[in-house]
Structure formats: C-alpha cells, structure tokens
C-alpha positions in Angstrom: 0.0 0.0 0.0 2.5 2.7 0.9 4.4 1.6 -2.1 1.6 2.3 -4.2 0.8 5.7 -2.6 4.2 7.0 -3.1 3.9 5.9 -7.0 1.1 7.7 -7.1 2.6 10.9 -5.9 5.8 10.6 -8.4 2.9 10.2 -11.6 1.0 13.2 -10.2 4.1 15.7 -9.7 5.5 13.8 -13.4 1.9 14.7 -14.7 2.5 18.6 -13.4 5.6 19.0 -14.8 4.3 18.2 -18.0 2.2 21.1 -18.6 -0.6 19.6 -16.5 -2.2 20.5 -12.9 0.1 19.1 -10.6 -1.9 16.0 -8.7 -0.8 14.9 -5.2 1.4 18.1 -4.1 0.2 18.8 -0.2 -1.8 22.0 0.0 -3.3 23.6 3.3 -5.0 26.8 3.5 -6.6 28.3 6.8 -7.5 30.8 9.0 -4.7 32.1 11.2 -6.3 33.2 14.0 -8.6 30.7 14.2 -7.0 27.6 13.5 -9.7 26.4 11.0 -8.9 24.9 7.7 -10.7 26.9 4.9 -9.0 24.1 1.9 -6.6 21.1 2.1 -5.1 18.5 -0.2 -3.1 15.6 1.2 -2.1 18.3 4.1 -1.4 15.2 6.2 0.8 13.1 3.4 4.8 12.9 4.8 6.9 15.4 3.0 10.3 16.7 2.7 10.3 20.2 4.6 13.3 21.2 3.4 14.3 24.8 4.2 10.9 25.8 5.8 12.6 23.8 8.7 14.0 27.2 9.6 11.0 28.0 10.5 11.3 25.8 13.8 14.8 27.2 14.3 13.9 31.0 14.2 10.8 30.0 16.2 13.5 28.5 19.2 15.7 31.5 18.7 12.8 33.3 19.3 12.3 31.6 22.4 15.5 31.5 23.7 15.4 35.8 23.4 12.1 35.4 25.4 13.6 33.6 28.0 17.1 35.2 29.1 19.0 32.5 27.4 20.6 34.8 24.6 20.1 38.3 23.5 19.4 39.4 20.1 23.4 41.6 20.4 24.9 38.4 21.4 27.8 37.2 19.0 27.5 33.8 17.7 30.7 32.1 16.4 31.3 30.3 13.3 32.7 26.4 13.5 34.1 24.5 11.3 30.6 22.7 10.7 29.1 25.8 9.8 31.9 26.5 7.5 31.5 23.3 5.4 27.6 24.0 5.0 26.7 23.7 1.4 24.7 26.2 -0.3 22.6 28.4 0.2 25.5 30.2 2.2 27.2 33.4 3.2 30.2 32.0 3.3 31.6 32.7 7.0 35.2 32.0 8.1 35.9 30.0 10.8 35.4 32.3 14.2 34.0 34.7 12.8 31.0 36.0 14.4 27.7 37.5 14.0 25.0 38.7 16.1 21.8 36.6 16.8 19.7 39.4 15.1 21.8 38.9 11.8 21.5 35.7 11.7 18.0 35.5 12.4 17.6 38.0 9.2 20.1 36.3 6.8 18.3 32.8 7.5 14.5 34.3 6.7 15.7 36.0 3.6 18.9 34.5 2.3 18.2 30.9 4.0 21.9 30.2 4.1 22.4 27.0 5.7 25.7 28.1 7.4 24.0 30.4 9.7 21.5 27.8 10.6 24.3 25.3 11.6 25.8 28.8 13.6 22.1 29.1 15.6 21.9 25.6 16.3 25.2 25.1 17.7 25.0 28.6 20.3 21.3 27.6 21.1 21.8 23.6 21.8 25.5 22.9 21.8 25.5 20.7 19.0 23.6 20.2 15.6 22.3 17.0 17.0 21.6 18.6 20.4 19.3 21.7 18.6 17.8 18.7 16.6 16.4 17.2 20.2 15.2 20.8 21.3 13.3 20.9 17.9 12.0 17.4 18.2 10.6 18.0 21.4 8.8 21.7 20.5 7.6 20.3 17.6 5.7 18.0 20.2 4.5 20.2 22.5 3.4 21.9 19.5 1.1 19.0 18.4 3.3 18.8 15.1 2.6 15.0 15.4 3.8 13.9 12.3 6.9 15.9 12.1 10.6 14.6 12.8 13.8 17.1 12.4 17.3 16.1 11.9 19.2 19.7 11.4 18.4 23.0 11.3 18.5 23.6 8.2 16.2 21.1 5.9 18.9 20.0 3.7 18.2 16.2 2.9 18.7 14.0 6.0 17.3 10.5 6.1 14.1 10.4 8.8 13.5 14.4 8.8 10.1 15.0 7.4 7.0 16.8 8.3 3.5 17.4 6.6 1.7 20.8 5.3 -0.6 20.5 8.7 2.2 20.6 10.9 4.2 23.2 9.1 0.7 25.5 9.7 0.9 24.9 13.1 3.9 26.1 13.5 3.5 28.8 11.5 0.2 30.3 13.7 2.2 29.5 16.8 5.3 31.4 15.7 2.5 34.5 14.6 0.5 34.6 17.5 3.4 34.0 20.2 5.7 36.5 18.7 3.4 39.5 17.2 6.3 42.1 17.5 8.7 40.1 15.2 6.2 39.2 12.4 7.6 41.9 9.8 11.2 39.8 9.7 9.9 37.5 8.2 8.5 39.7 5.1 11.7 41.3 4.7 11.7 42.3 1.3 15.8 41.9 0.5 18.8 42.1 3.5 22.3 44.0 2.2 25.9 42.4 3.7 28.2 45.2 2.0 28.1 45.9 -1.5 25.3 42.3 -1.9 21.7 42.6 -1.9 19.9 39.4 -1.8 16.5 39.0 -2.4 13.6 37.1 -0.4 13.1 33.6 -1.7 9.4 34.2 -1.0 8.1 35.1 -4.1 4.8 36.5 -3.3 6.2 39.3 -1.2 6.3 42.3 -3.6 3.5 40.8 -5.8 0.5 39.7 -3.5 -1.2 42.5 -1.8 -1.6 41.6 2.1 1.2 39.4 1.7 3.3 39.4 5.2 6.1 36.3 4.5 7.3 33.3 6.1 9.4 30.7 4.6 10.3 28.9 1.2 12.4 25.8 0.7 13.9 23.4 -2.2 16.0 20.5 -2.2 15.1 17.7 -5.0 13.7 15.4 -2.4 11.1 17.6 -1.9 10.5 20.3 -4.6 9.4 23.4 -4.2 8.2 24.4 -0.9 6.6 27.1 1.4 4.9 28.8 4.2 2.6 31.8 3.8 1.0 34.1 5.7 -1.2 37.3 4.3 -3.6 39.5 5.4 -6.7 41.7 4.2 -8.7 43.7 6.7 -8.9 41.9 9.6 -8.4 38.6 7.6 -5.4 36.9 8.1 -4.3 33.2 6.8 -1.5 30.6 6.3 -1.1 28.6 3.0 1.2 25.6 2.4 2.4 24.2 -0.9 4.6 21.9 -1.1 6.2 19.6 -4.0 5.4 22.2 -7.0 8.5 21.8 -10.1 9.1 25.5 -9.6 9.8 28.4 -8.0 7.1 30.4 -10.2 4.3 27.6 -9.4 5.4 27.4 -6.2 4.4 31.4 -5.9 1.6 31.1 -8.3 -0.4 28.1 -6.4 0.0 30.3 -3.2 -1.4 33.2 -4.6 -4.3 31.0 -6.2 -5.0 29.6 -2.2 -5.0 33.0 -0.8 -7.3 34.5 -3.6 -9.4 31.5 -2.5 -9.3 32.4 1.2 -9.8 35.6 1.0 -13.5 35.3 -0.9 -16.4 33.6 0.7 -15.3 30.7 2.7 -17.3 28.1 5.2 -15.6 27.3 8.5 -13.8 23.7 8.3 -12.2 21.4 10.4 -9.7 22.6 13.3 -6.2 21.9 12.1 -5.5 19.7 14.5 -8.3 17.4 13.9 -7.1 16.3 10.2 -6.9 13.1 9.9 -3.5 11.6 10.3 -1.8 9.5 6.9 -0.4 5.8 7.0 3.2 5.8 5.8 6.5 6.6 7.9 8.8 7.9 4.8 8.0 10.6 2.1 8.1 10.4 -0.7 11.6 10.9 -2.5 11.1 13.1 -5.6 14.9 14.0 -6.9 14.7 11.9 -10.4 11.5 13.6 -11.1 12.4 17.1 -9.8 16.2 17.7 -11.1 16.7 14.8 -13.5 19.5 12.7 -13.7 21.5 16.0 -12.9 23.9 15.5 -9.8 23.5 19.2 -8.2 24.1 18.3 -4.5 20.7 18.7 -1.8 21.3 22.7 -1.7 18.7 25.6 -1.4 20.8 27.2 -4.1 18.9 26.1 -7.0 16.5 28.4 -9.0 15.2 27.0 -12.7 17.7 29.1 -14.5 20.3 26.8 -12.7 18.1 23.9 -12.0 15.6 23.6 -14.9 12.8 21.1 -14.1 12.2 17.9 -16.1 10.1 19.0 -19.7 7.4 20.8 -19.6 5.4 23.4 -21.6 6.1 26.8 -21.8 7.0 28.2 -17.7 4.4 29.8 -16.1 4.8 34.1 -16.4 5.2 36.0 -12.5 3.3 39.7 -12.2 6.3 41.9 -11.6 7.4 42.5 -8.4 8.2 45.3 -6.6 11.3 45.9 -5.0 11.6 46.9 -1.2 14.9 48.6 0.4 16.9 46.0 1.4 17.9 45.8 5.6 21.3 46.1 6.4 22.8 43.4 8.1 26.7 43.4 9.2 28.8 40.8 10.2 31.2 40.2 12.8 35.1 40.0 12.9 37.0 36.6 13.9 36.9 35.7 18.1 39.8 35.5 19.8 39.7 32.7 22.3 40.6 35.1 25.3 37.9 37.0 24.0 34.5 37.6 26.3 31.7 35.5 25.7 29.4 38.3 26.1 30.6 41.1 24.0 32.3 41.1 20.3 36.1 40.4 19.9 38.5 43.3 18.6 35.4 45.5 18.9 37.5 48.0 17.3 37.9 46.6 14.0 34.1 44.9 13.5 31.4 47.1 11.8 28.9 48.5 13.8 26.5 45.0 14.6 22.8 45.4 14.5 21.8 46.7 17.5 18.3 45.8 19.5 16.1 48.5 21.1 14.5 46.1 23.7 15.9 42.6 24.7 12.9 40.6 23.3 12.7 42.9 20.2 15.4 42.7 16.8 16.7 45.8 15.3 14.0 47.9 14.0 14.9 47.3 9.8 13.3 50.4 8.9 16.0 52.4 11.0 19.1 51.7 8.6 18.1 52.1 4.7 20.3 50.8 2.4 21.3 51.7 -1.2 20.4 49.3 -3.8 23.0 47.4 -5.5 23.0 47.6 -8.9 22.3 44.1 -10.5 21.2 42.0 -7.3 21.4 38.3 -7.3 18.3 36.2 -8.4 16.6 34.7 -5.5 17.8 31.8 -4.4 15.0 29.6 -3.6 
C-alpha cells in the first residue's frame, strides 16, 4: 500500500511538470487566527520540509530571546561545521561572528544554511543537540507527524513533516511572537556591497502578503509557508512539492485568492486526519533529473531547470523593497569575552536591539540598492 501511494505521488508531480495541474502536491490553507482549515489536499501526506525547517529554528531562537537565554546583540561564532555547509550560504570564516539578530535575518531571507548550523550550535550545543530541542517543540506543538534532523532542511534521512504541521507552527510562531512578524516579510537584506532578495516570491506581488518561509531540495521540490492579510483577515497557506519556483508562488497566490473570498468554517487543524506511511516520498529523479546538483537551497530554474514541460508559467512583476542592512562580525579571539564582540575595534557596527525581546528595527538603517542584485535563491 504505501508503495503504491508514493507511485502515485511521483505520476501526479510527473503529470504537473508536464504542462498539467500538478496531482498529489500537499496544500493547506486556513485561517490564522482561528485555527480552522478553509481548503486542504493531502495536508497530512509525509513530505520533505526542506528549508521551511528554519521556521522551527527562528521559532527557538525566538524563544531563547524570550527567555534570558541569549540576546538578540549576542555574537555567535562560526565552526568549522558551519563552514563546510553547502549552499545556500554566506560564506563565514571559521570564528568569525555574527550577532543573533543577523542571523535571524540572513536565514529568513537569504536561508543560508551556514548560519543555521551557527544558531543551532550557540542555542543547543551541537547540531544534534538543537535537533532534540526541535524534536521536542515540535511536540509540544502537536506537530505529530513531524521529525527534524538539522536545522537547516537539507536532505537528511528520517526528517520529514507534513503541510498540517508546518501551519501549526507557523500560527504559533505569529500569535506568540506578534512584534517580530515583519522579519519574516523582509523584502531583501544588504551584507556590504550584496543585496539578496527574499526567496518568497509572493512578497512584492500579492497585496496583504506578510512572509514566512520557502524551501527546495530535489527530495522535496518546491516548498513554502505563507502568511497574508486583508482587513482583519489573516491566513497561512502551504504548498509543497510544486517543479518550480514560479508555481510554487503562483499556487499560493491561487489559495489566498481562494481564502480571501467567501469561505465556510472547516475542520480545526488539528483534527485532520492523520496519513499511514513513515517515509515521504523521494522526488529527486522527477524534480532535477539525472543531474547530480548536490541537496542545496541554491537552486533556481535558470540553474536547476525542471524535467520537460510546456512553456514556464509568467510572475506579475514585483516590486522591489529597500533591502535591511545586516553586518557581520570580525574573527573571536579565544581570550575574547563570551558576552561582547572580539576586537570590537575593528568589527562594523552590529545590529543593535532597542529592547531585549525585540530585533533591530529594519526600517532604521536604509540601504542603497546594488546595482544588479542576485536572483533569488529559492
């Protein structure tokens, strides 16, 4: 049986990248303050999460702020795990440091997997150690079907979640932490003379739309978390498994268009019935081909093209937000404090926070834009 399901999945996503609707992609749309689902598709069938799994690890750095643990000016020290990351990255050099507040910033809009390994290893000691504080969050959460292995969603036998629990996640990380919602609609961050865009493509072409997460690795497609808001309307959409980038965006802004018209109340999220299967399903031959690119969050379809298909889908334009500024640190010293920046002397000025429970306000520091910014990544 659950070899059959997962065949099915692999013709419906073939089927989509053919021209067609894409059959058996997991979709979830509902009301964020309420909790009730307003449309869902397999939101309960196992998936890949890949880089919308920083969504669990900005949600613990958000708790660890909330709790005394770290504070958002704290420098946090590149290893030599973080270093050998594959991309998405920035590219840090072994010691050198950044503030919590960057990284928090770079990993919502860049997603550079270096920084997550950098989060995980100052907020649990250990990649594997962060991976237990996420594993037992996501519990408490009620994100029953969910299972993490790193920070970051790069491929990793056993992690996996399912559209459901990545909505739950998302409503708890809105409604617990109302004063940090605009990071994660960031429209583009600056590290010196580099702007880099938001992977969230509906941000700058959806009106109401207030961000979240994307994520790709071949395992999984193309992935994300959305919030958005009208009036007093505000909801979350999931779509995961889409051949590209562009779908990806487009199916989202099809689901919110859908939530925000006349809608009857549905089930509670929690209340979806769960899936049979433990594993899900592996799409990498059907996503990227027989092309060897590596499980990165690099790849875009100008880089990555998707198996055959008719003519790709056309984006509205988007418009282009000032880009935060976001500095990084100069290499630790080992005699160096803990607490404060080594050589503070020769570090550029690190963001700095206004309350202890609240990031640097981004509208505070406009940046130029650089002339020819990078495509976005994811």
């Amino acid at each position: 049986m659950r070899l059959l399901s997962r065949l099915v999945i692999v013709i419906g996503v073939c089927l989509g990248l053919s021209g067609l609707p894409l059959r058996a992609a997991p979709l979830l749309l509902a009301d964020l303050d309420t909790g009730r689902v307003i449309y869902s598709d397999d939101a309960t069938q196992l998936w890949h999460p890949a880089s919308v799994t920083k969504l669990m690890t900005v949600y613990l750095a958000f708790k660890s702020v909330q709790a005394g643990r770290i504070k958002w000016t704290t420098p946090l020290v590149t290893s030599e795990r973080a270093k050998a990351m594959p991309p998405s990255k920035i590219g840090m050099k072994v010691g050198q440091t950044l503030t919590l507040d960057a990284a928090v910033k770079i990993l919502l809009v860049k997603s550079a997997n270096d920084i997550a390994v950098i989060v995980a290893e100052s907020l649990g000691g250990s990649v594997e150690g962060f991976a237990g504080m996420m594993n037992r969050e996501a519990a408490a959460l009620g994100m029953v079907d969910s299972h993490f292995v790193n920070p970051h969603g790069l491929f990793a036998e056993g992690q996996k979640t399912t559209a459901r629990d990545m909505a739950i996640l998302a409503r708890r990380i809105t409604l617990d932490f109302p004063k940090l919602n605009n990071l994660f609609g960031l429209p583009a961050i600056q590290i010196g003379d580099k702007v880099m865009e938001n992977t969230n493509g509906i941000i700058g072409r959806y009106e109401g739309a207030t961000g979240m997460k994307t994520g790709f690795i071949c395992a999984s497609g193309f992935n994300v978390v959305a919030t958005a808001q009208r009036g007093n309307k505000r909801l979350i959409a999931v779509v995961f498994g889409m051949p590209s980038a562009a779908e990806r965006t487009l199916k989202t802004m099809e689901l919110f268009d859908r939530g925000f018209g006349p809608s009857m109340p549905g089930p509670m999220l929690d209340s979806l019935p769960r899936r049979l299967g433990s594993e899900p399903p592996d799409l990498r031959g059907v996503i990227c081909g027989r092309k060897d690119i590596g499980e990165t969050d690099a790849a875009t379809d100008a880089q990555n093209p998707p198996a055959s298909r008719s003519a790709p889908p056309v984006l509205p334009p988007r418009e282009k937000g000032e880009p935060v500024i976001v500095t990084l640190g100069p290499l630790k010293t080992p005699a160096a404090n803990p607490d404060q920046p080594a050589n503070p002397d020769q570090s550029t000025k690190p963001d700095q926070s206004t309350k202890p429970d609240q990031p640097a306000n981004p509208a505070k520091k406009p940046a130029k834009k650089a002339a020819n910014p990078p495509a976005s990544p994811q």
